[in-house]
C-alpha positions as CSV (number, residue, x, y, z in Angstrom):
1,X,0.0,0.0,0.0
2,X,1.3,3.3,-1.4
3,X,1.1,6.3,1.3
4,X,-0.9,9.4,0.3
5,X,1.3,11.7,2.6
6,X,4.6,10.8,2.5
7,X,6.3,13.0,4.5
8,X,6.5,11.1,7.4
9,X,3.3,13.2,9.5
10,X,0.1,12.1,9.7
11,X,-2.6,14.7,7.6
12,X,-5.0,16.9,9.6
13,X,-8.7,16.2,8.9
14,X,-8.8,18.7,6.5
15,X,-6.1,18.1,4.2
16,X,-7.5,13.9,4.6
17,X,-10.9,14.9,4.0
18,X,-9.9,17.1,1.0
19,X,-7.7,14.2,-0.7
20,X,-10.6,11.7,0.0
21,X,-12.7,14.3,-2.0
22,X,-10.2,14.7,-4.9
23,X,-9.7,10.7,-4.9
24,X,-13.7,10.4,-4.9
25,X,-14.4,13.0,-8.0
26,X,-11.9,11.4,-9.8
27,X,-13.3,7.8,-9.9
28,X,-16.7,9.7,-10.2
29,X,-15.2,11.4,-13.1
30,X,-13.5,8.6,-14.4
31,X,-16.6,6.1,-14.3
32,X,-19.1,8.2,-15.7
């Protein structure tokens, strides 16, 4: 399993709730 943040610190909520968003419009994008 690849990291999403790999600079060694674990994301604040926002910054994971905003890459769980781009990841999620993406496959939405991608499958439409």
């Amino acid at each position: 399993v690849t990291p999403l943040f790999n600079k060694g610190t674990m994301p604040t909520p926002q910054q994971f709730q905003l890459t769980i968003e781009n990841i999620a419009n993406k496959y939405l994008q991608n499958a439409s």
